[in-house]
Kinemage of the C-alpha trace (Angstrom):
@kinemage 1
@onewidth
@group {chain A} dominant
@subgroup {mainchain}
@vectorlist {calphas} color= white
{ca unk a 1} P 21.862 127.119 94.517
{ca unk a 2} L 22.644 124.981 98.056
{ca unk a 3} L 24.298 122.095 97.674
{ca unk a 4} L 23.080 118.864 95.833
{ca unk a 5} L 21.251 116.552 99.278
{ca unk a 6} L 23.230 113.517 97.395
{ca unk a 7} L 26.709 115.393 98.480
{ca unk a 8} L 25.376 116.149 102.433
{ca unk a 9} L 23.486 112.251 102.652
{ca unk a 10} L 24.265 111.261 105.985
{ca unk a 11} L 26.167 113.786 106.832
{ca unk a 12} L 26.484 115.340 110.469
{ca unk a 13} L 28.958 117.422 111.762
{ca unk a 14} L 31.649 116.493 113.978
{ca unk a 15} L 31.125 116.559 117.839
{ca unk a 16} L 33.661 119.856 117.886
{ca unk a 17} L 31.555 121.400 115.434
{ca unk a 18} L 28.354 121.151 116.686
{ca unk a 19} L 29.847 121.951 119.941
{ca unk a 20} L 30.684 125.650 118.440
{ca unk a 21} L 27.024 125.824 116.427
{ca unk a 22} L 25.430 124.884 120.139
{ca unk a 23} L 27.300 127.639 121.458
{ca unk a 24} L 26.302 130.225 119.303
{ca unk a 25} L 22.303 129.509 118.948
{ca unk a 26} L 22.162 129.566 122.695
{ca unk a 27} L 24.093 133.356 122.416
{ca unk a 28} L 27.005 131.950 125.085
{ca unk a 29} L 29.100 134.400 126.499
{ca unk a 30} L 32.828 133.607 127.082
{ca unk a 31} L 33.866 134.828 129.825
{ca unk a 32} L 37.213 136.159 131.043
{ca unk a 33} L 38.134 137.765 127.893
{ca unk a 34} L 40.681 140.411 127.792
{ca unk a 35} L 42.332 143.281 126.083
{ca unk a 36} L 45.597 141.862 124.738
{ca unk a 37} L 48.795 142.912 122.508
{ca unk a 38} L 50.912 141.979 119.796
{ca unk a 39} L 54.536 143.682 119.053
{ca unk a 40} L 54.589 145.264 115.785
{ca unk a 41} L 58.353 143.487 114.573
{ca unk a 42} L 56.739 140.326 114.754
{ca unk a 43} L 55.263 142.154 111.414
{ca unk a 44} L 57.957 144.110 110.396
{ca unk a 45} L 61.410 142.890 111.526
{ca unk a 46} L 62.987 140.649 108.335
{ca unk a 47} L 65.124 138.669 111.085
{ca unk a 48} L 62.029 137.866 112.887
{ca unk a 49} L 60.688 136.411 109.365
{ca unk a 50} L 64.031 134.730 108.826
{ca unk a 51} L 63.260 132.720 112.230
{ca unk a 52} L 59.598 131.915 111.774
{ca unk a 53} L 60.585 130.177 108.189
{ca unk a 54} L 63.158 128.175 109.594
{ca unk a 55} L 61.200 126.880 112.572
{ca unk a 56} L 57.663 127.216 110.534
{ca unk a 57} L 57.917 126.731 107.164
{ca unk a 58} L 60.762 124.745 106.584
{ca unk a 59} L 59.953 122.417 109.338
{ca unk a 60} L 56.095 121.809 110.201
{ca unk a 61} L 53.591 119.632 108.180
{ca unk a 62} L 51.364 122.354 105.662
{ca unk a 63} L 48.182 122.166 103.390
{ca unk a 64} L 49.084 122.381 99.605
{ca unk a 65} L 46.779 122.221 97.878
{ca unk a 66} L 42.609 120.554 97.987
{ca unk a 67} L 42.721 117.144 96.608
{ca unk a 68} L 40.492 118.550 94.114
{ca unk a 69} L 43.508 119.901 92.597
{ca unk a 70} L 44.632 116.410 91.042
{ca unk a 71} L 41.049 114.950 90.347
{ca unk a 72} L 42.092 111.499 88.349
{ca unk a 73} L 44.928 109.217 88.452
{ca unk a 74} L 47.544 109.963 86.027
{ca unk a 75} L 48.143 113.854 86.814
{ca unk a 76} L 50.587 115.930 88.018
{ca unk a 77} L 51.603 119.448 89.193
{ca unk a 78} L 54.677 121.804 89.648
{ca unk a 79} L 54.065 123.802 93.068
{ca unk a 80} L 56.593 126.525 93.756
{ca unk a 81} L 55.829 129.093 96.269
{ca unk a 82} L 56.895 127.274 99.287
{ca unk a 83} L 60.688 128.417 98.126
{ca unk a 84} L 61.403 124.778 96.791
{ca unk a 85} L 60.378 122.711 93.370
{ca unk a 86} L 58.089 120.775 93.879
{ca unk a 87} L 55.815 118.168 92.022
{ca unk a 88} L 52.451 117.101 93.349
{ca unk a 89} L 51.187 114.126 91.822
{ca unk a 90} L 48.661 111.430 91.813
{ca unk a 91} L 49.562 107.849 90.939
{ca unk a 92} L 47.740 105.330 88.881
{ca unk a 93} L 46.591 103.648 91.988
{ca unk a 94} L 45.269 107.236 92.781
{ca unk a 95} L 47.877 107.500 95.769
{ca unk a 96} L 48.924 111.252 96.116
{ca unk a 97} L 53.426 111.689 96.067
{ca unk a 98} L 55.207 115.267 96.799
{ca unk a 99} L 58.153 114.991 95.310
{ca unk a 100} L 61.528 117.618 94.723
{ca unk a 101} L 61.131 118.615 91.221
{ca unk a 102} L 64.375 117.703 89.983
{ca unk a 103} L 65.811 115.052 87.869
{ca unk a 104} L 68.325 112.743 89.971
{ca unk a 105} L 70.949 112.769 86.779
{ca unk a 106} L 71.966 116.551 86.339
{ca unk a 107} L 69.488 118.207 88.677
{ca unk a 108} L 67.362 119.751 85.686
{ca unk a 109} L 63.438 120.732 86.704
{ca unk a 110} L 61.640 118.099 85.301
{ca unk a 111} L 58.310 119.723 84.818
{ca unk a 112} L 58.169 123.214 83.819
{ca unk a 113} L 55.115 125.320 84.651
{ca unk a 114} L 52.483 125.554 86.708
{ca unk a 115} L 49.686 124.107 85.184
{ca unk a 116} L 47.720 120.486 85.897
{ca unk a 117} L 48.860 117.844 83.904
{ca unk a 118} L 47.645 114.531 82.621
{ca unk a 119} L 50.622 112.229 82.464
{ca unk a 120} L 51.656 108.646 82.573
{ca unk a 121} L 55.151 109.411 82.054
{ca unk a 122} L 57.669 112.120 83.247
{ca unk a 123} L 60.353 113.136 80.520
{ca unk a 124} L 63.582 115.382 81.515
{ca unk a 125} L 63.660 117.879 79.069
{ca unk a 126} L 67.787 117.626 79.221
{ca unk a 127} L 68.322 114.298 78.721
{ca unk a 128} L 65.057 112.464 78.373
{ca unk a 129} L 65.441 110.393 81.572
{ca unk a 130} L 61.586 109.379 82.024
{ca unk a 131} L 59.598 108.254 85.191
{ca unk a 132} L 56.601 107.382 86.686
{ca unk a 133} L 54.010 109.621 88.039
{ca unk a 134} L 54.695 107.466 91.503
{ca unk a 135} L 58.751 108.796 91.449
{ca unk a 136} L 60.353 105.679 89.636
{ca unk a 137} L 62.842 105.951 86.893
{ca unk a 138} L 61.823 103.971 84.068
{ca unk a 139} L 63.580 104.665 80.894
{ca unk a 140} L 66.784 106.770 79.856
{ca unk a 141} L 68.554 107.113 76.684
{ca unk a 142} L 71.757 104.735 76.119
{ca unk a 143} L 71.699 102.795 79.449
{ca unk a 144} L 75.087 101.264 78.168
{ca unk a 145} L 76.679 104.568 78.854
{ca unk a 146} L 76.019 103.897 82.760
{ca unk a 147} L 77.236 100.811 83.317
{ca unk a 148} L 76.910 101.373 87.011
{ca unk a 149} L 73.485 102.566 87.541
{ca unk a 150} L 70.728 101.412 89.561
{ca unk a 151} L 67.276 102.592 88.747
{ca unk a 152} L 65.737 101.229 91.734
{ca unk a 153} L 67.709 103.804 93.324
{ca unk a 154} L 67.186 106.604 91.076
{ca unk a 155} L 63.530 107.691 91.521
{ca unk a 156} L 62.503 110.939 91.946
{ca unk a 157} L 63.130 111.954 96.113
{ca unk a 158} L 59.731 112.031 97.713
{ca unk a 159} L 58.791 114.556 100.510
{ca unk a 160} L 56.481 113.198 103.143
{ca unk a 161} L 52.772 113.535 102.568
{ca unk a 162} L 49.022 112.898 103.358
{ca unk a 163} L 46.240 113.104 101.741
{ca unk a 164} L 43.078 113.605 104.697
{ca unk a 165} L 39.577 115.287 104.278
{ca unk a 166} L 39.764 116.050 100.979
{ca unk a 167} L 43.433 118.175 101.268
{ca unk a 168} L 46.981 116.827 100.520
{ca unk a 169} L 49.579 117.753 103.060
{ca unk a 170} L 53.670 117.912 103.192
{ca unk a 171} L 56.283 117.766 105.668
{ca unk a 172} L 59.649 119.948 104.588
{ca unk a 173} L 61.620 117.211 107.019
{ca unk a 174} L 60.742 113.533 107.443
{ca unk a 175} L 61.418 114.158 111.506
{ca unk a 176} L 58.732 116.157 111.507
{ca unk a 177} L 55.997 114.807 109.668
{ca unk a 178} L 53.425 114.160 111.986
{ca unk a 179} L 50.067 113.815 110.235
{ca unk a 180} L 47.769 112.902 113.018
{ca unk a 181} L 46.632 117.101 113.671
{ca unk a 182} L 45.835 116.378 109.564
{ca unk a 183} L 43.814 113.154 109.739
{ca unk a 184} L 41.642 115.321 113.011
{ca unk a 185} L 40.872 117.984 110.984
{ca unk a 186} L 39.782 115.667 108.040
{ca unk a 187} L 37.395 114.664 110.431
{ca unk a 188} L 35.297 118.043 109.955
{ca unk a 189} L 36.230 118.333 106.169
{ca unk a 190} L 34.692 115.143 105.916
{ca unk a 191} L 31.639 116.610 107.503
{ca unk a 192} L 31.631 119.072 104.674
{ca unk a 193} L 32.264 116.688 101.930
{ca unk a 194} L 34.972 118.360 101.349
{ca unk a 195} L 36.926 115.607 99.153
{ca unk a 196} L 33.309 115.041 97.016
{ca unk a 197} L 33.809 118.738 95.822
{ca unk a 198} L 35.834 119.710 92.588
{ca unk a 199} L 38.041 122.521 91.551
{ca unk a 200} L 35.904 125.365 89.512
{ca unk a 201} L 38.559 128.341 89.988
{ca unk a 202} L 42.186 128.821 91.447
{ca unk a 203} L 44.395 131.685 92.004
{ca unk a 204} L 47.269 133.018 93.375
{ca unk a 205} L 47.662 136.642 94.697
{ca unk a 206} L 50.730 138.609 95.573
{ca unk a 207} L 50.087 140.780 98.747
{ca unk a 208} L 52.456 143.131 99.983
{ca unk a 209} L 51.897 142.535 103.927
{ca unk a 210} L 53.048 139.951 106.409
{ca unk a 211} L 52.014 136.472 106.212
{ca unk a 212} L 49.964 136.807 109.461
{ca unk a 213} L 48.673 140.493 108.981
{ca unk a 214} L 46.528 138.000 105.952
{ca unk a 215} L 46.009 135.337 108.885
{ca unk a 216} L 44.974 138.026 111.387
{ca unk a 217} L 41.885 139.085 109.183
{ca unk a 218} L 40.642 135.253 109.776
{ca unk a 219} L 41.073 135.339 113.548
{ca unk a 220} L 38.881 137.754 114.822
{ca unk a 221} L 35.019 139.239 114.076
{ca unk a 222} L 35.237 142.459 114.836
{ca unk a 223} L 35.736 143.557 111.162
{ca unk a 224} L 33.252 141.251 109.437
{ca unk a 225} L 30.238 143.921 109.520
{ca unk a 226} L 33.134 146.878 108.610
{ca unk a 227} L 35.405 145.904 106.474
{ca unk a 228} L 32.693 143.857 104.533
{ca unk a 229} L 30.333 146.220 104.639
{ca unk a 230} L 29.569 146.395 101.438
{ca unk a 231} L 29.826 142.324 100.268
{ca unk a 232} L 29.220 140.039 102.823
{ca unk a 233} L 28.722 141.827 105.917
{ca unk a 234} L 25.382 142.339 105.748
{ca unk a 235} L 24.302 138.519 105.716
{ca unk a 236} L 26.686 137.879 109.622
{ca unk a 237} L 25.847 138.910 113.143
{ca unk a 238} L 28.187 141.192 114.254
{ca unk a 239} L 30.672 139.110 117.379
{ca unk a 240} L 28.298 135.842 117.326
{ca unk a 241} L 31.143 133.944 117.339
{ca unk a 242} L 33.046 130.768 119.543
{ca unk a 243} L 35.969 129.091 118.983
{ca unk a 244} L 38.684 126.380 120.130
{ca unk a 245} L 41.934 124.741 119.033
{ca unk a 246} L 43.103 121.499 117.456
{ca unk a 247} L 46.373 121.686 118.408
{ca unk a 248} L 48.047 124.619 117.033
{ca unk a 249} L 45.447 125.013 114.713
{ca unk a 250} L 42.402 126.972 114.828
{ca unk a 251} L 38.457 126.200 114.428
{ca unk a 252} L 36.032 129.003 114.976
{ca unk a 253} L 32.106 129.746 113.937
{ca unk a 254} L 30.345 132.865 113.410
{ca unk a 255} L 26.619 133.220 113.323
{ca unk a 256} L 24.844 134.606 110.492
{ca unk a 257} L 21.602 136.838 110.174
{ca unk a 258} L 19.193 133.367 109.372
{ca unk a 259} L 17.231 132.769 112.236
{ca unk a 260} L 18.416 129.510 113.871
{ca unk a 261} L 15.145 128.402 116.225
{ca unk a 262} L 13.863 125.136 114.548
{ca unk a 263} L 16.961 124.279 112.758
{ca unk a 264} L 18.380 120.764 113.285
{ca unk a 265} L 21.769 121.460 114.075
{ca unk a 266} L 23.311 118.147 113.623
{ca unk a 267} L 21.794 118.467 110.250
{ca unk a 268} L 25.115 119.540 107.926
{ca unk a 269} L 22.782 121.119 104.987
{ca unk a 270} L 20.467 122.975 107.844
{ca unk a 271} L 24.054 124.306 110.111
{ca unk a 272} L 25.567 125.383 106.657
{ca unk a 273} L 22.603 127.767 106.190
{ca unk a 274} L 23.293 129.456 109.432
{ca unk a 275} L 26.770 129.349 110.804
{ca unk a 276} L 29.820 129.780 108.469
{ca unk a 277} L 32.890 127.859 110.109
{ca unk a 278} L 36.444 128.752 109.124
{ca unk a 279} L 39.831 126.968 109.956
{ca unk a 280} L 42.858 128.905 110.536
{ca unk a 281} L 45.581 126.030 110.137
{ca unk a 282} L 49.455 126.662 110.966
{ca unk a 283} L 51.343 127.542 109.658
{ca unk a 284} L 49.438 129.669 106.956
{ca unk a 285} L 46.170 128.224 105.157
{ca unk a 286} L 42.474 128.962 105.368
{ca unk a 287} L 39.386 126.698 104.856
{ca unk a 288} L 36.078 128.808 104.690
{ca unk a 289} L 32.916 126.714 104.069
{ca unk a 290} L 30.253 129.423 102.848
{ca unk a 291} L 26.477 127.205 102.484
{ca unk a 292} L 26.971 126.412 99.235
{ca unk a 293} L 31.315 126.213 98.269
{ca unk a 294} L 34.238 126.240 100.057
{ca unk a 295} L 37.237 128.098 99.565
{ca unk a 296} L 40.964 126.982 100.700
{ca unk a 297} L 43.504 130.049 100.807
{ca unk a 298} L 46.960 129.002 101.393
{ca unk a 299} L 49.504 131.438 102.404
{ca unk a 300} L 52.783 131.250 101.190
{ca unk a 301} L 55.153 134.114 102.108
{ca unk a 302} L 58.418 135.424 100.656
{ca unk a 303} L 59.742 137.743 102.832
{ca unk a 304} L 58.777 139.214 105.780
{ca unk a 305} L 56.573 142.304 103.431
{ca unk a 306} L 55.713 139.885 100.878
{ca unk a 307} L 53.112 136.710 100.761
{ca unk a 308} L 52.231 134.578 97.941
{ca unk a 309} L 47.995 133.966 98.834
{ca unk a 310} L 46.674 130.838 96.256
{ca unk a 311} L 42.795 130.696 96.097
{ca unk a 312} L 40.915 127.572 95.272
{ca unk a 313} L 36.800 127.432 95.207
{ca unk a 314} L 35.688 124.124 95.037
{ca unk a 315} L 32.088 123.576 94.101
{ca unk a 316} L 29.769 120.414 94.763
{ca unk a 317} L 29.964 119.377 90.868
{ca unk a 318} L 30.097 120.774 87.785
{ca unk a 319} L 28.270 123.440 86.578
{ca unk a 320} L 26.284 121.357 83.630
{ca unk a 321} L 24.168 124.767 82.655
{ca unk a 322} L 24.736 128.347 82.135
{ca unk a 323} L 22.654 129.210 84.856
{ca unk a 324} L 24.859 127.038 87.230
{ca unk a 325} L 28.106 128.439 86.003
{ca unk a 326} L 26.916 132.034 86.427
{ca unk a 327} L 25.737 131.398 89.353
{ca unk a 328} L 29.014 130.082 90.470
{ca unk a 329} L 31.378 132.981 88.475
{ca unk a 330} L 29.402 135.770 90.291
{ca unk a 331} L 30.339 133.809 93.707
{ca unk a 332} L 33.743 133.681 92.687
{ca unk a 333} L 33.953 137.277 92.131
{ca unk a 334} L 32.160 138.394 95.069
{ca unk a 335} L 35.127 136.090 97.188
{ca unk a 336} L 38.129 136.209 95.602
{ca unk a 337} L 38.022 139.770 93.764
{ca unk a 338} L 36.097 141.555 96.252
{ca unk a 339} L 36.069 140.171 99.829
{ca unk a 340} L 39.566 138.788 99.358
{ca unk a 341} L 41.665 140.862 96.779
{ca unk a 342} L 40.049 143.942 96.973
{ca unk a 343} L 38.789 144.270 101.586
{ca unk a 344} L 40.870 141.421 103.166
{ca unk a 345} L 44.521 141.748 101.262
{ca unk a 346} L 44.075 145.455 101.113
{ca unk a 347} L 43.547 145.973 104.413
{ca unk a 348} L 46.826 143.429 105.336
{ca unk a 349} L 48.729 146.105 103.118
{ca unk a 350} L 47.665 149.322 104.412
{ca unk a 351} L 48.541 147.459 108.221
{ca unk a 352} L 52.011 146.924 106.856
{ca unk a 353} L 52.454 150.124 105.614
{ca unk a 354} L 51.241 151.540 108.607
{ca unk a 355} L 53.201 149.297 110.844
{ca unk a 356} L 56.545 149.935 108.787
{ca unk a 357} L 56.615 153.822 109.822
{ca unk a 358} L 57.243 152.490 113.397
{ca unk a 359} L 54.320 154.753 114.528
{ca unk a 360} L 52.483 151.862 116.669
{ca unk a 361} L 54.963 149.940 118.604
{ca unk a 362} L 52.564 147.063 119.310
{ca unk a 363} L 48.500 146.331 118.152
{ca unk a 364} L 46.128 146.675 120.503
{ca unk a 365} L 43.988 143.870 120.606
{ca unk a 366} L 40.023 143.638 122.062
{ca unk a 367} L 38.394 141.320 123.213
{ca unk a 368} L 36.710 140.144 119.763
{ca unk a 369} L 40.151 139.580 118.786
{ca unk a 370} L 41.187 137.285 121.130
{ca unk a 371} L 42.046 134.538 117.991
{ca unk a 372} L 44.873 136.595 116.926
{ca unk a 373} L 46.762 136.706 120.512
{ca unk a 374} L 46.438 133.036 120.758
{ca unk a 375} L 47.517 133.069 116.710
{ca unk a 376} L 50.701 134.417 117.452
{ca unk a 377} L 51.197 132.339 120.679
{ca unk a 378} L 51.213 129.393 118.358
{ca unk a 379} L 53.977 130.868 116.417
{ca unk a 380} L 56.110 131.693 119.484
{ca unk a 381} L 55.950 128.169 120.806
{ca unk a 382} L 56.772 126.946 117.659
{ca unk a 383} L 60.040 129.198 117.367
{ca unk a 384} L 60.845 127.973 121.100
{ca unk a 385} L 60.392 124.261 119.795
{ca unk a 386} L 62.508 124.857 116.707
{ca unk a 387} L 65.705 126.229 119.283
């Protein structure tokens, strides 16, 4: 279907983007690349886990959700995989809050669930204290009975946040919400009109592997034509690939078969036709742009075996025929059932069950798979940084 020209009007991609698509129409070759290793505990040692969500996920700033979730002012959202209640929402003023899903009189979950909800108002189901979709306590049965109480001070306790390119963003710990790597990578899903998109399906997965034996899949090219033989194999160049960091986080391209001589690069419609970028953000999320949709996967683990994998596809606009949402539920099959589910999360399960016999003491890395050495890097320094 491509996407509508009134969604890609004056769009170009970032300078770091085009730098990658220049890279792979002129068939560079990186040089210097090397055979590499990763130890197998990092995969299957539940003390190693133990340390990586302390110093990872219950420290650095992490994707949610797209914004696409929460659409219109007035909504809100319980969210919890990351191992704490939480309650996205989006204020009248359309200002996105992440806030601990608990009432401040008896500690009661305030919103049940996990479904979108249109809301002005926020009722405890205990004791009917009621607040505002932006975290302020407006209301509560027999105020005479606390004599004492401030409501100004009594609002719902709000997590640090930001809402950049089109994804909303959370800090566990106000000491470490730093934003800025966020606001740089909305750069590029500005680029891809990311934020103009909407939601058409979301899901979450349970997949019995590692958090970064799902991550690993993203880093590297070597299994595109293998693996994904069968789906979506056939339409890439097998290791037409480059790559480079934004801080921790990852950014690479990978050619596909379309022939690329006479296409405008800095064109975002033309370069969507021909490279498909993907963004492997710390500490576990993954923003594919295929020509036509993008999908965010954001990994959520809960234990060292087990991770929580939520799928959104966000579309340009709403299918308005049945032609368009065909068109769009095939897609969504052809991703999230097959590529994903049934060749991507399978194969992260068979590595963990493979890995768990203690047969392979460390993986053995090529030198298409360079992403996942400098993956796990990442994750080292931020253990060291955490000490």
């Amino acid at each position: 279907m491509g996407v509508p020209t009134s969604l890609l009007d004056g769009r170009r991609p970032t300078d770091g983007m085009l730098r990658l698509a220049r890279d792979i129409a002129e068939e560079k070759k990186h040089e210097g690349l090397k055979q590499s290793t990763v130890p197998a505990h990092v995969y299957t040692d539940p003390d190693y886990w133990v340390r990586e969500k302390a110093a990872i996920y219950d420290r650095l700033p992490q994707i949610l959700c797209p914004s696409a979730l929460l659409p219109e002012a007035g909504m809100a959202v319980p969210h919890d995989p990351t191992g704490r209640p939480l309650l996205i929402t989006r204020d009248a003023g359309g200002v996105v809050h992440v806030f601990l899903n608990v009432c401040r009189h008896r500690g009661t979950r305030l919103v049940e669930g996990n479904e979108v909800a249109c809301t002005k108002k926020l009722v405890c189901p205990y004791h009917a204290w009621t607040y505002s979709v932006d975290g302020r306590l407006l209301a509560l049965p027999r105020p005479d009975t606390f004599p004492d109480l401030d409501k100004g001070e009594m609002g719902l306790v709000e997590l640090p946040s930001k809402e950049a390119g089109g994804m909303i963003w959370f800090s566990p710990r106000e000491g470490t919400a730093d934003f800025s790597l966020a606001e740089k990578l909305g750069e590029d899903f500005d680029a891809l009109g990311v934020a103009d998109h909407v939601l058409f399906r979301r899901k979450t997965h349970e997949v019995a592997g590692n958090w970064k034996l799902i991550m690993d899949a993203f880093l590297e090219s070597y299994h595109v034509t293998r693996l994904h033989a069968q789906t979506i194999g056939p339409f890439f160049k097998d290791g037409v690939t480059s790559g480079d960091m934004i801080g921790p986080h990852s950014r690479s391209a990978v050619g596909r078969l379309e022939e690329l001589e006479g296409v405008d690069l800095t064109d975002m419609a033309q370069m969507r036709k021909v490279i498909t970028f993907a963004y492997q953000l710390m500490p576990g999320a993954l923003v594919i742009p295929s020509p036509d949709y993008i999908n965010l996967m954001v990994m959520m683990p809960q234990a060292h075996d087990r991770t929580l994998v939520e799928d959104f596809m966000l579309i340009p606009e709403h299918p308005s025929t049945d032609k368009a949402r065909d068109h769009w539920e095939r897609s969504w099959a052809l991703l999230d059932g097959g590529v994903f589910a049934s060749e991507d999360f399978r194969a992260a399960e068979l590595g963990q069950q493979g890995l768990a016999t203690g047969a392979v003491p460390h993986l053995t890395l090529g030198t298409m798979e360079g992403g996942i050495r400098r993956y796990h890097e990442t994750v080292e320094e931020a253990l060291r940084a955490a000490n």
